[in-house]
N, C-alpha and C positions, 0 to 999 in steps of 0.2 A: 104822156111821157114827161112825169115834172122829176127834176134832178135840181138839189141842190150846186150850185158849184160857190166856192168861196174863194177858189184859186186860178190860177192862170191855166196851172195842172187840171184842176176839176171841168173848167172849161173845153180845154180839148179833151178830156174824157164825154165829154156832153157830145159833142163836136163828134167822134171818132163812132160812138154810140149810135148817133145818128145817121150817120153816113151809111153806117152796116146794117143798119134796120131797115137803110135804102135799097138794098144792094147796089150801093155805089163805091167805085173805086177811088185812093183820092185823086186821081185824075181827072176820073171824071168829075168830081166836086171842084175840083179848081178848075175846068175850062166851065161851068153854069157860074162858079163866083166871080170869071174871069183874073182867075192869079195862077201863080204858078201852082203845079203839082208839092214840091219843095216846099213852099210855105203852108199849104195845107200839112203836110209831115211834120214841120215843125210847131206846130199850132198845139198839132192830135200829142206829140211827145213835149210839148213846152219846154224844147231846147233852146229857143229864141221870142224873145221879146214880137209882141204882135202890136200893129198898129190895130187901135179901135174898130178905125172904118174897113180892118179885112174880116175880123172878127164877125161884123154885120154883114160884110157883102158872105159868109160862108153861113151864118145864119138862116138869110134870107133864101140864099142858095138850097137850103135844104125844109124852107118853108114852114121856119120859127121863127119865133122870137123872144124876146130876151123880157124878164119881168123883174123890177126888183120889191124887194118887202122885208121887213124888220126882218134881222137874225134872229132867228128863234134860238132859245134859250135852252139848249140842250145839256142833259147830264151828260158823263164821259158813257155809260151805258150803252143810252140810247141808240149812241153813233152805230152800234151791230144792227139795230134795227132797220136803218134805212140797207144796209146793202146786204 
């Protein structure tokens, strides 16, 4: 499961992706990240600013983790390809 994300938004799309591939609820993803249900929600819809370290603890929670690597260099095109 490799997903670009470049945003706060693509992240909790990574995040929400995951969770559902779990069948997990986000409940139940925030009592294994230990955070609220609520910050998960707002994570998945990036209505609100996340701290780093929940981001990991919801990662780890769902037993990923995070890579970084140059932006690839994409035409306007391309972007149809990946989704």
């Amino acid at each position: 499961m490799d997903q670009i994300a470049r945003t706060p938004k693509d992240i909790g799309t990574v995040l929400r992706n995951a969770r559902k591939a779990q069948g997990l609820t986000q409940g139940e993803l925030a009592a294994r990240a230990g955070v609220w249900q609520r910050t998960v929600s707002n994570i998945e819809t990036s209505s609100s600013g996340a701290k780093l370290e929940t981001v990991f603890d919801l990662l780890a929670a769902l037993d990923l983790e995070l890579r970084v690597a140059p932006r690839s260099k994409m035409r306007p095109g391309d972007l149809e390809d990946i989704f």
